[in-house]
VOPAGU-2260 file (C-alpha; in pm, 1 decimal, decimal comma):
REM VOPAGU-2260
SITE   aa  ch    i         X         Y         Z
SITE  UNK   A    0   -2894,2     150,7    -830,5
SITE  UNK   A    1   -2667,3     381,7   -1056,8
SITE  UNK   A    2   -2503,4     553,5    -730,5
SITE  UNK   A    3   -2411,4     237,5    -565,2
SITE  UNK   A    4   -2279,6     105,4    -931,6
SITE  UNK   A    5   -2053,8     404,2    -956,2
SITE  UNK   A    6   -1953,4     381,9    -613,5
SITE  UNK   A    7   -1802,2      20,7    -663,0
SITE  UNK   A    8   -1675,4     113,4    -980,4
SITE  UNK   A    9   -1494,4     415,8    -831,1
SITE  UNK   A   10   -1335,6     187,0    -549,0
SITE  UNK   A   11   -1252,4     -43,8    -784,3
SITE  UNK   A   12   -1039,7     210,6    -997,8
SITE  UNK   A   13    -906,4     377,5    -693,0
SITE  UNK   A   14    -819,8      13,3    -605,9
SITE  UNK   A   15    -659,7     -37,5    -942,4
SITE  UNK   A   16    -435,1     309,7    -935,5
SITE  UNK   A   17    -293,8     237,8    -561,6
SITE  UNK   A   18    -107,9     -59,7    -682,0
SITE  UNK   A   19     172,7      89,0    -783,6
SITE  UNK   A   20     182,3     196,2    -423,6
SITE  UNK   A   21     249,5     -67,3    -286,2
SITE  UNK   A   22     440,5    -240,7    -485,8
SITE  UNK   A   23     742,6      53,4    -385,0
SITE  UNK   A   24     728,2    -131,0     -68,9
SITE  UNK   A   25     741,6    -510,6    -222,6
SITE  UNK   A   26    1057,1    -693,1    -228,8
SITE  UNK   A   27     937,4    -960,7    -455,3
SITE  UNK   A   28    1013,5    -968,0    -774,0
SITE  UNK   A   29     781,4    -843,6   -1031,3
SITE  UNK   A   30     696,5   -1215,1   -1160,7
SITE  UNK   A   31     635,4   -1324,3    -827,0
SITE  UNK   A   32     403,1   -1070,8    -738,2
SITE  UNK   A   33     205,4   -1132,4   -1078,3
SITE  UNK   A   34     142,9   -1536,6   -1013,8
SITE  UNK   A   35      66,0   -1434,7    -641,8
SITE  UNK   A   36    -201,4   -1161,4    -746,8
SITE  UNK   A   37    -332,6   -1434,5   -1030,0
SITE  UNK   A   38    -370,6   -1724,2    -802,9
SITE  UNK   A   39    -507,1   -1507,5    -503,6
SITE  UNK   A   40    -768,6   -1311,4    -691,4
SITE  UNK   A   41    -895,9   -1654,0    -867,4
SITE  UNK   A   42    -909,2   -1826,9    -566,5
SITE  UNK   A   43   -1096,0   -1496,6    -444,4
SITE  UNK   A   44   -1327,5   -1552,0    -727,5
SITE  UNK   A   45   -1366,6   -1877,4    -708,3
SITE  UNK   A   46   -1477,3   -1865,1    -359,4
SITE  UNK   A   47   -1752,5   -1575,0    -414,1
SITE  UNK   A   48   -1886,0   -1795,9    -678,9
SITE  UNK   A   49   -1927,5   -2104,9    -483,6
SITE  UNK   A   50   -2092,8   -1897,5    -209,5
SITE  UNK   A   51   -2341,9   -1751,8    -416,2
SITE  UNK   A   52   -2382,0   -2130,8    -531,1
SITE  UNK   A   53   -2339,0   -2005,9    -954,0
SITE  UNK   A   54   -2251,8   -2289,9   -1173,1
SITE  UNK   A   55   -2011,6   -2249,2   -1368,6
SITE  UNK   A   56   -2069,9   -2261,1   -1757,3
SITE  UNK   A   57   -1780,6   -2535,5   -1870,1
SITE  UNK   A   58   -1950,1   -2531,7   -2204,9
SITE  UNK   A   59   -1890,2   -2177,2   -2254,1
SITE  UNK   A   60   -1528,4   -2193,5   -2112,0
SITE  UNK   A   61   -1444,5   -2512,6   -2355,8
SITE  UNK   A   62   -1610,6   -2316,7   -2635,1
SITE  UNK   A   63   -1397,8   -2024,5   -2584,3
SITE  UNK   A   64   -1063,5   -2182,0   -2427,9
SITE  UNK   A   65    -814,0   -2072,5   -2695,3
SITE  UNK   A   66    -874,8   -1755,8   -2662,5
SITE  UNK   A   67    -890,6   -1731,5   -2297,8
SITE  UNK   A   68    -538,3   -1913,0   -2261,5
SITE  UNK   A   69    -431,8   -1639,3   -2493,1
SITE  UNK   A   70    -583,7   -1340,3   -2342,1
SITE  UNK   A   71    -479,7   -1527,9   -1986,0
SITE  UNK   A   72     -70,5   -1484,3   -2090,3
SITE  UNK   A   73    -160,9   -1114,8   -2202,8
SITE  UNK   A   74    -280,1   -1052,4   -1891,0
SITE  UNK   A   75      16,5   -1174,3   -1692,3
SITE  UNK   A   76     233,0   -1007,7   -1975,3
SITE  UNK   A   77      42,5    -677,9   -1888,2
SITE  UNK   A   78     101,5    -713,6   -1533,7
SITE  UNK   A   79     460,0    -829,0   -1555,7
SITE  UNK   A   80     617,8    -548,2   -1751,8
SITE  UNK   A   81     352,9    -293,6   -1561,6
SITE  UNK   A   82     513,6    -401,7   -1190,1
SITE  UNK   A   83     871,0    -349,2   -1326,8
SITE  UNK   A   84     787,2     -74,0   -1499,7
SITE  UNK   A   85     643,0      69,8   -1113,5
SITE  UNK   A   86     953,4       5,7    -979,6
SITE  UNK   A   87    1119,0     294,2   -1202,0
SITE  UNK   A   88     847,0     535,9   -1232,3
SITE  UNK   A   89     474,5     469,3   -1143,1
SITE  UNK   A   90     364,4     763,1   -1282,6
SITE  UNK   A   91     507,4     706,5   -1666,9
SITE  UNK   A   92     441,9     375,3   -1691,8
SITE  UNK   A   93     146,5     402,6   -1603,8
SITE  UNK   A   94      94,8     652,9   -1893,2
SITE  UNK   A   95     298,6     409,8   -2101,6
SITE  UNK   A   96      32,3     142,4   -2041,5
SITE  UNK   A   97    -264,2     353,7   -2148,3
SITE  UNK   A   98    -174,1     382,2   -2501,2
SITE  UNK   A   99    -314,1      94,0   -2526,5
SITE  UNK   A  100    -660,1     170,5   -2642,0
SITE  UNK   A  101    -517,0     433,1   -2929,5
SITE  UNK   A  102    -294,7     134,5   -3052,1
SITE  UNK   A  103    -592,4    -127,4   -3019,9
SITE  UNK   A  104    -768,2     192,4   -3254,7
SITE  UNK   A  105    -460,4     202,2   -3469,0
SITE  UNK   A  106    -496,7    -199,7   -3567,8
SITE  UNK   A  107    -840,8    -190,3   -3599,0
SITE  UNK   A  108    -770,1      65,3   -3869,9
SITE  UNK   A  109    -491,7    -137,8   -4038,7
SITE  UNK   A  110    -605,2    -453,5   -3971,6
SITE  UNK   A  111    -958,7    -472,4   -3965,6
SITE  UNK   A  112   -1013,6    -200,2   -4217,9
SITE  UNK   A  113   -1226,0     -31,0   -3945,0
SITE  UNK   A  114   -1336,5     342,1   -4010,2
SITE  UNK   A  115   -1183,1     605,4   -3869,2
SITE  UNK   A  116   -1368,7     974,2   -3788,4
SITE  UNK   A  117   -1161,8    1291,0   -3827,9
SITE  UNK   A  118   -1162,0    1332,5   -3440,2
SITE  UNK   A  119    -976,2    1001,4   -3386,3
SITE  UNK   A  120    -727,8    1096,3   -3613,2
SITE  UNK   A  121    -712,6    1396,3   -3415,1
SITE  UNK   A  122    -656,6    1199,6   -3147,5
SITE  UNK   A  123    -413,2     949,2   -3231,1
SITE  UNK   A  124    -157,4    1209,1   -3340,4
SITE  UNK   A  125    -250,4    1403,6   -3001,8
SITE  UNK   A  126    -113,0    1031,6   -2830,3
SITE  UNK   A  127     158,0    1017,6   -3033,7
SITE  UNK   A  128     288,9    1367,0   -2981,2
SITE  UNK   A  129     230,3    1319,1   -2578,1
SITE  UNK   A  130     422,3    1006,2   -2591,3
SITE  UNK   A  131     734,4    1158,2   -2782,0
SITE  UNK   A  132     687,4    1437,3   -2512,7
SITE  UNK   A  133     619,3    1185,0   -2214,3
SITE  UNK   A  134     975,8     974,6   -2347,2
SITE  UNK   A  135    1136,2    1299,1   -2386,0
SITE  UNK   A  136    1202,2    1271,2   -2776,2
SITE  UNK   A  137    1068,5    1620,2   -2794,3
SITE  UNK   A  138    1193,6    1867,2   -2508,5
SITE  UNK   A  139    1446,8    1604,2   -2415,3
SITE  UNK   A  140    1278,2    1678,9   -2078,4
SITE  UNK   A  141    1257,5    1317,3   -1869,5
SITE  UNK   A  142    1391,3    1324,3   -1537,7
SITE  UNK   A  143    1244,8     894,7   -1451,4
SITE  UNK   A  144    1452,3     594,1   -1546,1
SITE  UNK   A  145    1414,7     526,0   -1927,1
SITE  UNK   A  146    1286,2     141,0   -1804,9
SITE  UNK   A  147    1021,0     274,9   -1644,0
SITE  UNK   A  148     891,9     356,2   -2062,3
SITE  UNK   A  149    1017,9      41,6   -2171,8
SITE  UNK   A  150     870,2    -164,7   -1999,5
SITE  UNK   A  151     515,1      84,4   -1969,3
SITE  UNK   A  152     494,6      -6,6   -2370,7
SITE  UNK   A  153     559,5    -371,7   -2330,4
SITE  UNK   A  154     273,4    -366,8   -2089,7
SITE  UNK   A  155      79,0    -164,3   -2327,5
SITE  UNK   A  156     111,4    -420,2   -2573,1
SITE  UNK   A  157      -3,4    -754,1   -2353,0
SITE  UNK   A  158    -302,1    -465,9   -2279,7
SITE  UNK   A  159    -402,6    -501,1   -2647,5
SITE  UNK   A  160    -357,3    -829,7   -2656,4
SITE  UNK   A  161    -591,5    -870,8   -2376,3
SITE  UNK   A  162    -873,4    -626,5   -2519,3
SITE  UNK   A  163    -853,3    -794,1   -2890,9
SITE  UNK   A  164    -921,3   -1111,8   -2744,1
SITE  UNK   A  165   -1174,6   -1007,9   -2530,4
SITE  UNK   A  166   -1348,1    -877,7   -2887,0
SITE  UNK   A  167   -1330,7   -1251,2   -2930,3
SITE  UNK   A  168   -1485,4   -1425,8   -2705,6
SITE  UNK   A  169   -1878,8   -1496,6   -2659,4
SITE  UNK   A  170   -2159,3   -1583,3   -2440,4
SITE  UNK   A  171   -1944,9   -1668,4   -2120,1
SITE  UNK   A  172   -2012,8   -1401,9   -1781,5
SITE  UNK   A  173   -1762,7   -1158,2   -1706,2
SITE  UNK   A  174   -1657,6   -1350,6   -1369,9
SITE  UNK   A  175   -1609,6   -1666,1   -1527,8
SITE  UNK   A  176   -1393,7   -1504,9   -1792,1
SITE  UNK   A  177   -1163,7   -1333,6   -1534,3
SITE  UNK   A  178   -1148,4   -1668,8   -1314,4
SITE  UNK   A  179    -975,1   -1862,2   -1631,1
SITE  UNK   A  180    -807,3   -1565,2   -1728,6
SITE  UNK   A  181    -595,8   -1556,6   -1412,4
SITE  UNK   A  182    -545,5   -1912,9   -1366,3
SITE  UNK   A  183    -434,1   -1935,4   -1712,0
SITE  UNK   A  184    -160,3   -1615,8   -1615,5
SITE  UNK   A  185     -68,0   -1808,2   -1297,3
SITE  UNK   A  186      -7,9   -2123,7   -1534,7
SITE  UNK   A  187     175,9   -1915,1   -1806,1
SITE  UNK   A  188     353,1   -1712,9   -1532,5
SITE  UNK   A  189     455,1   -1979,5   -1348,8
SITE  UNK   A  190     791,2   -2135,2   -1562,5
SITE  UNK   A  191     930,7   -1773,9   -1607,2
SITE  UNK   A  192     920,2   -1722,6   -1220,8
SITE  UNK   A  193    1075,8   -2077,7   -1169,5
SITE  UNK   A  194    1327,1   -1978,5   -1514,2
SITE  UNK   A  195    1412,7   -1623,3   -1371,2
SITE  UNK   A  196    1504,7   -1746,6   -1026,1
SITE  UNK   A  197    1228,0   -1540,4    -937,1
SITE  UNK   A  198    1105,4   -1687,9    -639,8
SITE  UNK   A  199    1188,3   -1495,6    -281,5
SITE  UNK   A  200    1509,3   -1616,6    -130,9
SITE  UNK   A  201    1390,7   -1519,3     189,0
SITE  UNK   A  202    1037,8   -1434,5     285,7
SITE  UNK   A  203     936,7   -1066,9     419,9
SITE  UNK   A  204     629,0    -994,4     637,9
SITE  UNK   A  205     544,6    -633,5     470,0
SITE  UNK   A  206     553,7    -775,4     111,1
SITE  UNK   A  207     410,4   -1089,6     203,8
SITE  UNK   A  208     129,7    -876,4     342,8
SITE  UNK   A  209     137,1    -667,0      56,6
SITE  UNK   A  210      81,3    -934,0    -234,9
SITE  UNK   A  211    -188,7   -1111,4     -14,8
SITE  UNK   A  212    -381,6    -782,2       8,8
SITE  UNK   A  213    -272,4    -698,2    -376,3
SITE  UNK   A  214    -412,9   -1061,8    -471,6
SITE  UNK   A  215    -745,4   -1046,4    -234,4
SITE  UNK   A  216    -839,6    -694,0    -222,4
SITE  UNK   A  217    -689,3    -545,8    -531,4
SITE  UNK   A  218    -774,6    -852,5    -745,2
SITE  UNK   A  219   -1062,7   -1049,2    -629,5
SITE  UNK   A  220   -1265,0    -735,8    -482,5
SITE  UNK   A  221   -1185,7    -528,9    -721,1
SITE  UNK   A  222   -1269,3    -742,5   -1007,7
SITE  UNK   A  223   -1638,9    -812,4    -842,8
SITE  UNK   A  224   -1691,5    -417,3    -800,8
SITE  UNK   A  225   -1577,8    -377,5   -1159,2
SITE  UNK   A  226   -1795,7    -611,0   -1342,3
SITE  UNK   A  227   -2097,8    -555,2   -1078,1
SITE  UNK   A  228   -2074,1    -194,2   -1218,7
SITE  UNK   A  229   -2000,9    -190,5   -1579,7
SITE  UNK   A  230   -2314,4    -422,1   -1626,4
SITE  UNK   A  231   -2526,0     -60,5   -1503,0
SITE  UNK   A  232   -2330,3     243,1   -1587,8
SITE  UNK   A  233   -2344,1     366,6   -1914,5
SITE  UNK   A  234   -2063,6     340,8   -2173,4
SITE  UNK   A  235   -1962,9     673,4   -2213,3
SITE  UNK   A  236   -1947,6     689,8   -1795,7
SITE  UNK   A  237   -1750,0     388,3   -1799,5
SITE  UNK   A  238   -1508,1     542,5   -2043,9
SITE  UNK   A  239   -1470,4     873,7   -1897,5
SITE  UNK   A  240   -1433,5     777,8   -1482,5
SITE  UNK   A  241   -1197,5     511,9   -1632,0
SITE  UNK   A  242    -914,7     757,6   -1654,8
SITE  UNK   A  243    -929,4     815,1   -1306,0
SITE  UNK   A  244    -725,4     508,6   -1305,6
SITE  UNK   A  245    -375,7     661,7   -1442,9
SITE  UNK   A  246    -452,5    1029,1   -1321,3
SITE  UNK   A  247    -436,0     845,0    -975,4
SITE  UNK   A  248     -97,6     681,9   -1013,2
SITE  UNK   A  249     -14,4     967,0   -1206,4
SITE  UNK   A  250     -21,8    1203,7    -843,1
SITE  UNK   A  251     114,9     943,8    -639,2
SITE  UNK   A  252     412,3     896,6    -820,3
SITE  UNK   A  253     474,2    1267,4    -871,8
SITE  UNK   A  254     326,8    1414,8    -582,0
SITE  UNK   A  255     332,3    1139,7    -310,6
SITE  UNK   A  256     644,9     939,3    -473,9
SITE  UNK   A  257     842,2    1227,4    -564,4
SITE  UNK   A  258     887,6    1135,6    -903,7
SITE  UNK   A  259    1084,9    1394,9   -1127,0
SITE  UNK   A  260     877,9    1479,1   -1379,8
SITE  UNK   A  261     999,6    1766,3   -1668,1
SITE  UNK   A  262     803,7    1995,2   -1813,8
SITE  UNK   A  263     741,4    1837,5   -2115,2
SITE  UNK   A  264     659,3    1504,7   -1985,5
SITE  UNK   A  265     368,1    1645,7   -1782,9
SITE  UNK   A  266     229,2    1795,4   -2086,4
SITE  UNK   A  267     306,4    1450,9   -2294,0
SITE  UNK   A  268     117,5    1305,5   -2018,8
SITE  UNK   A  269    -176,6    1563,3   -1943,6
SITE  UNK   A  270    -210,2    1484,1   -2383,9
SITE  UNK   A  271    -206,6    1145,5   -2349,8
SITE  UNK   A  272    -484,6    1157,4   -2105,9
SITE  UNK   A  273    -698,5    1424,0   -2311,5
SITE  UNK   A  274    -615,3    1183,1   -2645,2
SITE  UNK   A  275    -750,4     893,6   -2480,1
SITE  UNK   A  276   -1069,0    1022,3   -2283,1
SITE  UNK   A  277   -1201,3    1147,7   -2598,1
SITE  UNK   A  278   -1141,6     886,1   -2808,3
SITE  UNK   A  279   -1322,2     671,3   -2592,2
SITE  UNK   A  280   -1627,4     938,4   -2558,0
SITE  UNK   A  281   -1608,7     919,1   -2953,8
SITE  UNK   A  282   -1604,2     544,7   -2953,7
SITE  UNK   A  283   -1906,6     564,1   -2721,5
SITE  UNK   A  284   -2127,1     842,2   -2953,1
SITE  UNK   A  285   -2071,3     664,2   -3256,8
């Protein structure tokens, strides 16, 4: 039962970290691709859910609505920025985006007057010092587009956004969550597409391909696996193999990309990485 829980859970990260991927090869603007994922994968959902014949708790959604239409524009906030940030550097952004957990720590701290151990301090400054070295404040070392950071934090941002709310919300399923989640990003997303002229002048095969696979297979699927999984796995498990996620677009947009990538920014990034693993694994022994 573990084994085939960390197998989904493994395709669904590996699933996660090969968007970036694709989107190299998507014409469509980054908004565009966003409300196509959104109302694919909840459509997806929606489907699997019907299938299985699970009724769907209204009570719990009404109950918790506010916050899901919150979380719901985080999300398509998150995956805005994130896509344009792909388009200038999938490997940094990517990074970018997964400070998120040592800011959500940060705010919990300043906020929420939430106790801190001496190894999460460690850790924080251990993030901050790879993201000066990932920007190249220190070293002065980045070869990528300085957009590809910009918008990597942005995305970081709708990230904690996303995770604070998810603190919030109670006693509705992890499937029904995601399904209002993503219509609520296709809603939200929907004006600044029409706003930004973002829709496709003219429509291409590959990326039309591309978004219906991103919005089926890297939404829908993915989010099944990933829930199906994290119900069974341990925490700390969950924590860890999650950082599979940005190692992976971290080699295919150096190694398979051809991303140039200083010195100093692969040790920003390789601290970033050890900064956030073991906060988590802290988080998860406490």
């Amino acid at each position: 039962m573990k084994n085939s829980a960390t197998l989904r859970y493994l395709f669904a990260l590996f699933l996660y970290g090969t968007i970036g991927f694709f989107l190299h090869f998507v014409k469509y603007s980054s908004e565009f691709v966003v409300l196509g994922r959104s109302v694919l994968g909840s459509l997806f959902i929606f489907l699997v859910l019907s299938l299985k014949k699970e009724k769907i708790d209204l009570d719990a959604i009404k109950r918790n609505l506010k916050t899901l239409l919150i979380s719901g524009f985080a999300l398509g906030f998150n995956w805005v920025f994130l896509f344009a940030g792909y388009r200038y550097g999938i490997a940094i952004s990517s990074l970018c985006n997964y400070m998120a957990p040592i800011i959500v720590v940060v705010i919990s701290i300043l906020v929420y007057k939430q106790k801190i151990s001496k190894p999460q301090v460690l850790f924080i400054i251990m993030a901050f010092v790879g993201m000066l070295l990932l920007i190249g404040v220190i070293g002065g070392d980045l070869k990528g587009d300085i957009r590809c950071v910009i918008y990597g934090l942005l995305a970081a941002l709708g990230f904690v956004i996303l995770v604070l709310c998810n603190k919030r919300l109670t006693d509705i399923k992890p499937l029904e969550k995601t399904l209002v989640q993503l219509l609520a990003s296709a809603v939200i997303v929907l004006p600044y597409v029409i706003l930004n002229d973002g829709f496709p002048k003219e429509f291409d095969l590959t990326s039309t391909l591309i978004v219906l696979v991103l919005g089926i297979l890297h939404t829908g699927v993915a989010y099944i696996c990933y829930f199906s999984s994290i119900d069974v796995l341990p925490a700390q498990s969950i924590a860890i193999l999650g950082y599979l996620e940005p190692v992976l677009n971290f080699v295919i947009g150096a190694l398979v990309l051809r991303e140039e990538l200083g010195v100093s920014s692969i040790v920003g990034a390789v601290l970033i990485l050890i900064a956030s693993v073991g906060n988590e694994i802290s988080g998860t022994n406490e």
